[in-house]
VMD Tcl script that builds the backbone (N, CA, C; Angstrom):
set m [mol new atoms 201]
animate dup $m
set s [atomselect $m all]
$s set {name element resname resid chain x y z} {
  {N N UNK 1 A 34.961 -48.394 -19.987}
  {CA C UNK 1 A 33.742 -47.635 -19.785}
  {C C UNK 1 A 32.624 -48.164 -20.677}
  {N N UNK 2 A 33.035 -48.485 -21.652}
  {CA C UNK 2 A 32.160 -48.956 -22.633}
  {C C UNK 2 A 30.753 -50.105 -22.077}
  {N N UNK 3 A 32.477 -50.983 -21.980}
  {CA C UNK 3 A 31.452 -52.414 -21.256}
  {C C UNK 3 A 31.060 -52.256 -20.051}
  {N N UNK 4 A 31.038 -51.086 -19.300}
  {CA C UNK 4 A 29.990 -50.817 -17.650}
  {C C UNK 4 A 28.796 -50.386 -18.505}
  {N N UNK 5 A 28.975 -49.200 -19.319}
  {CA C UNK 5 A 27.560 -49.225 -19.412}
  {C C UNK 5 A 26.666 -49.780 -20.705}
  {N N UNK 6 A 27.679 -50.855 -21.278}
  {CA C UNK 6 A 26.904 -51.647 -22.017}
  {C C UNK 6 A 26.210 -52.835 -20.768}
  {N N UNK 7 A 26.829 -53.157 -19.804}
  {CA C UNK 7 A 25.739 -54.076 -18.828}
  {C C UNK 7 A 24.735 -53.226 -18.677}
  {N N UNK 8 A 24.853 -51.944 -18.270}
  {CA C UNK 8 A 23.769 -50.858 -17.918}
  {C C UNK 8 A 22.690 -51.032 -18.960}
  {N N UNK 9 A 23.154 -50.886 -20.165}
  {CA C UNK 9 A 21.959 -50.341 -20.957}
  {C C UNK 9 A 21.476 -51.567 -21.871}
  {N N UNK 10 A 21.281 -52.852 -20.632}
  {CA C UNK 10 A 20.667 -53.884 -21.172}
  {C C UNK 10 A 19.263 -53.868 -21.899}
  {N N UNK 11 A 18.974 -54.260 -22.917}
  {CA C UNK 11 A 17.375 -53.767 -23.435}
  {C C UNK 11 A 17.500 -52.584 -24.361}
  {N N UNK 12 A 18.714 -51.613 -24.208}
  {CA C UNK 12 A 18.240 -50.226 -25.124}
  {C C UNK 12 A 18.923 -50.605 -26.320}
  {N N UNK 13 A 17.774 -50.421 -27.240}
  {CA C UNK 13 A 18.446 -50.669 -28.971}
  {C C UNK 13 A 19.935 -50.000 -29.524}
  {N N UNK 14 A 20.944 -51.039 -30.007}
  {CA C UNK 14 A 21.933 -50.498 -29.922}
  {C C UNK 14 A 22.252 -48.939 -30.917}
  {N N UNK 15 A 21.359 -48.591 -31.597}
  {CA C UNK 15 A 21.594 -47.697 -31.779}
  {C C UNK 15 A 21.513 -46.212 -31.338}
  {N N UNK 16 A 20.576 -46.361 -30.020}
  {CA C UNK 16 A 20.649 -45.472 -28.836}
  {C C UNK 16 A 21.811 -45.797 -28.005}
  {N N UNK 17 A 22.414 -46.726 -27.530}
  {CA C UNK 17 A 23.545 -47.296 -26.778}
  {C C UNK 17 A 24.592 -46.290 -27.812}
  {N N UNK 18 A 24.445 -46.480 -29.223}
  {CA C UNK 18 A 25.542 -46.092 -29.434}
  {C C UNK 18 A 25.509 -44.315 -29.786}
  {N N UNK 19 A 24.257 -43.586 -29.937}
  {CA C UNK 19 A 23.964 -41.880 -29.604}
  {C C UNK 19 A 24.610 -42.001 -28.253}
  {N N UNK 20 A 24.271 -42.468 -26.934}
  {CA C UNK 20 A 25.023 -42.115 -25.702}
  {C C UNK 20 A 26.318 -42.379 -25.443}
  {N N UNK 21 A 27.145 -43.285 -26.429}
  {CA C UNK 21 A 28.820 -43.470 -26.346}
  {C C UNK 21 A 29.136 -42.675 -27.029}
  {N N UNK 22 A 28.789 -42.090 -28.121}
  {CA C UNK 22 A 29.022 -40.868 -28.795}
  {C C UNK 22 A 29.446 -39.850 -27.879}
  {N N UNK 23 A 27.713 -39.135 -27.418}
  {CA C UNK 23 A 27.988 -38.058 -26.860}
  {C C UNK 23 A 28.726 -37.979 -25.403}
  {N N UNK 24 A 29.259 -39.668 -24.613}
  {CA C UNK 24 A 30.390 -39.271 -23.677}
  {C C UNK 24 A 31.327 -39.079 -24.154}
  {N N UNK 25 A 31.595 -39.461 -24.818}
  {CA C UNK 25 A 33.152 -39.488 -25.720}
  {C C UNK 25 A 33.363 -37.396 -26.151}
  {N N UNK 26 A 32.462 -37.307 -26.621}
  {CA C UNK 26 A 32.686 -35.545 -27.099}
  {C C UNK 26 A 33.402 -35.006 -25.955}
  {N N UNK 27 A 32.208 -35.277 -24.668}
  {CA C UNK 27 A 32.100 -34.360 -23.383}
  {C C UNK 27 A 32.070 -35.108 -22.397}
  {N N UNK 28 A 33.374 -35.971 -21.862}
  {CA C UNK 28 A 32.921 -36.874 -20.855}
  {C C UNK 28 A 33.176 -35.567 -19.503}
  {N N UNK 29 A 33.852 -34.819 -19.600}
  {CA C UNK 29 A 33.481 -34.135 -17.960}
  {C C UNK 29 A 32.241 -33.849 -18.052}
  {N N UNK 30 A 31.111 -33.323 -18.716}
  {CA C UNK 30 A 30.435 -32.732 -18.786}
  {C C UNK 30 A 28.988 -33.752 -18.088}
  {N N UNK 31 A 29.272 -35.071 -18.463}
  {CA C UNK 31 A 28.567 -36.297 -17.902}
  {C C UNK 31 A 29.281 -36.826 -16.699}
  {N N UNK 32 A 30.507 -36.321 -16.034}
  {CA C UNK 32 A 31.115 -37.182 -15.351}
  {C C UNK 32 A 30.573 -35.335 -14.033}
  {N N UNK 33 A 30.105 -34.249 -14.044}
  {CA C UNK 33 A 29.446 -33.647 -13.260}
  {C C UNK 33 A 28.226 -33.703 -13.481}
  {N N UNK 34 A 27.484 -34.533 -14.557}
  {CA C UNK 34 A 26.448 -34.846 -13.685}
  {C C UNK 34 A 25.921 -36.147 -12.842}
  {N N UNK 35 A 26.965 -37.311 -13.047}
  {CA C UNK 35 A 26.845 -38.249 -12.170}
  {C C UNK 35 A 27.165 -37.630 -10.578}
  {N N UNK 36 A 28.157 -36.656 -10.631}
  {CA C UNK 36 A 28.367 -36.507 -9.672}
  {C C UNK 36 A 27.119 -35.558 -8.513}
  {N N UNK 37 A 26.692 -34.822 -9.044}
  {CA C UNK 37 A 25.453 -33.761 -8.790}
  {C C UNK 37 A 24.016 -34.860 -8.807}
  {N N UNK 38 A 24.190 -35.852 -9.420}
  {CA C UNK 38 A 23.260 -36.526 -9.892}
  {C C UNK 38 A 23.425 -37.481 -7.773}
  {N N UNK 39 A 24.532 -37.707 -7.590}
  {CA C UNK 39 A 24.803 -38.809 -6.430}
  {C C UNK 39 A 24.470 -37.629 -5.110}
  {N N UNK 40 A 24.559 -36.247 -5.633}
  {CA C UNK 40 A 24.306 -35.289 -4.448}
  {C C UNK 40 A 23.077 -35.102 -4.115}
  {N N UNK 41 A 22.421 -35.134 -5.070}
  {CA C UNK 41 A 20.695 -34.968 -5.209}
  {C C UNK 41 A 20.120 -36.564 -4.306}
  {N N UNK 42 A 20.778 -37.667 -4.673}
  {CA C UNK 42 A 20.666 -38.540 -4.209}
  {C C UNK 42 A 20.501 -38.576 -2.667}
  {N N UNK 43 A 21.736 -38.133 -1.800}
  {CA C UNK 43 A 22.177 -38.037 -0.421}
  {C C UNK 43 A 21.693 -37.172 -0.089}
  {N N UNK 44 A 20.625 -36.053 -0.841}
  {CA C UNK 44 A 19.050 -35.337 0.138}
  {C C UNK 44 A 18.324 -35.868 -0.031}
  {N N UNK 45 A 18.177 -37.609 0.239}
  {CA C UNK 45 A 16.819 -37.877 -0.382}
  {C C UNK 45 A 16.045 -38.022 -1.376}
  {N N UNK 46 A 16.337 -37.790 -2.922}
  {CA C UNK 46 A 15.743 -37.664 -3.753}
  {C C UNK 46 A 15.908 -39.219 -4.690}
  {N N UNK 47 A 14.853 -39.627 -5.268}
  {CA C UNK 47 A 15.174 -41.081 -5.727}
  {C C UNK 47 A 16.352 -41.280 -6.792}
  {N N UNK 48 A 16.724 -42.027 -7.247}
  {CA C UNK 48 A 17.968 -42.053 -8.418}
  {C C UNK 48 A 17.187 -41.638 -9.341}
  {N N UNK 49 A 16.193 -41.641 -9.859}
  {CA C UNK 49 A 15.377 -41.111 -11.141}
  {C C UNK 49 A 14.944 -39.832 -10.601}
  {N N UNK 50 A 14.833 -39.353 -9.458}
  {CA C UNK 50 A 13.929 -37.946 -9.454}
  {C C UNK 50 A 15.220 -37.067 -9.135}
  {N N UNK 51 A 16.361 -37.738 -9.228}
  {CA C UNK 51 A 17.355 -36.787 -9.040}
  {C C UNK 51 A 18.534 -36.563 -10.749}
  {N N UNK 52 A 18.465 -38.037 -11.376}
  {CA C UNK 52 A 18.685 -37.752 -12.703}
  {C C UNK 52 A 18.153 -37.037 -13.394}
  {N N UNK 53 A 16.800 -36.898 -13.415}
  {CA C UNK 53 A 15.743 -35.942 -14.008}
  {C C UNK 53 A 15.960 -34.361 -13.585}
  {N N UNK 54 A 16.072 -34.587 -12.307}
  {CA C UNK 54 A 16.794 -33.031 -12.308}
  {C C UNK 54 A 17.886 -32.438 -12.770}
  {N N UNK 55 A 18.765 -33.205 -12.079}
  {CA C UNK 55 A 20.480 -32.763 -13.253}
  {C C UNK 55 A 20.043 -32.597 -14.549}
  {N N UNK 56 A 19.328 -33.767 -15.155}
  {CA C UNK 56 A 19.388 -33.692 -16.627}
  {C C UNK 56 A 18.322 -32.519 -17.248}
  {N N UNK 57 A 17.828 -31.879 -16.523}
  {CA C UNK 57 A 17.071 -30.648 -16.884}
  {C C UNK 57 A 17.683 -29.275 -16.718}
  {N N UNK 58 A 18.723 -29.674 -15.996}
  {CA C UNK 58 A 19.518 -28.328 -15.287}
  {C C UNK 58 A 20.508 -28.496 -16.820}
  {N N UNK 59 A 20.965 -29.681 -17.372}
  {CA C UNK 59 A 21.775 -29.250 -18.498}
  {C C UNK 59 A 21.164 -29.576 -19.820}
  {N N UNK 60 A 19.999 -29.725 -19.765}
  {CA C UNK 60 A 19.258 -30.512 -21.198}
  {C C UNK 60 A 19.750 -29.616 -22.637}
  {N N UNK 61 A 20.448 -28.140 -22.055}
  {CA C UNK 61 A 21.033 -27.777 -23.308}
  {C C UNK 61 A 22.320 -28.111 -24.092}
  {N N UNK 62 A 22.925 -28.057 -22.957}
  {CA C UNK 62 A 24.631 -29.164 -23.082}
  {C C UNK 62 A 24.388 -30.091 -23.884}
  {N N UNK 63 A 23.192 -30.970 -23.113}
  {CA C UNK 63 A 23.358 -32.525 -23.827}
  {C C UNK 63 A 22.552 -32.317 -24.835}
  {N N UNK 64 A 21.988 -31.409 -25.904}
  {CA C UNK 64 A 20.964 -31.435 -26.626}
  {C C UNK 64 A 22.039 -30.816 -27.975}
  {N N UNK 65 A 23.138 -29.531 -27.213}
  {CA C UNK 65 A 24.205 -29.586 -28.655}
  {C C UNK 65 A 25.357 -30.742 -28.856}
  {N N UNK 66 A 25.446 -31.843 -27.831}
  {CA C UNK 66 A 25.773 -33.205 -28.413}
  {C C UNK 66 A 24.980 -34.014 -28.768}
  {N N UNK 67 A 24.012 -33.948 -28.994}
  {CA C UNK 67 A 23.489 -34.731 -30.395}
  {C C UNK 67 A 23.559 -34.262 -31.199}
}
mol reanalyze $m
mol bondsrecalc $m
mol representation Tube
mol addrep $m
C-alpha cells in the first residue's frame, strides 16, 4: 500500500506523504469507505475531485481526530 500511494503522491513533500501513512494506518476502514463512497459519487457523475471533496467533508471530523 505504501508504494501505490507513494507513486500517487508524486510531488507531495515527504513529510505530508508521511501525516497521510500515519493516519491510514490508525483507521484504514475508515479511508477504505471513503474511497469507496468517494467511487459512488463518481458513477453519478460527479468529477473525482468534486466527489473527494464531498466525502471528505462528510467526514472532515474523523480525519481531523487523526491528526
Amino acid at each position: 500500500m505504501k508504494k501505490m500511494l507513494a507513486n500517487q503522491m508524486k510531488g507531495v513533500p515527504q513529510a505530508e506523504q508521511d501525516k497521510i501513512l500515519a493516519m491510514l494506518e490508525k483507521d484504514p476502514a475508515l479511508f477504505q469507505k471513503i474511497a469507496e463512497e468517494t467511487q459512488a459519487e463518481m458513477k453519478r457523475g460527479k468529477s473525482q475531485q468534486d466527489a473527494a471533496m464531498f466525502v471528505a467533508k462528510k467526514y472532515e471530523t474523523e480525519i481531523g481526530k487523526l491528526m
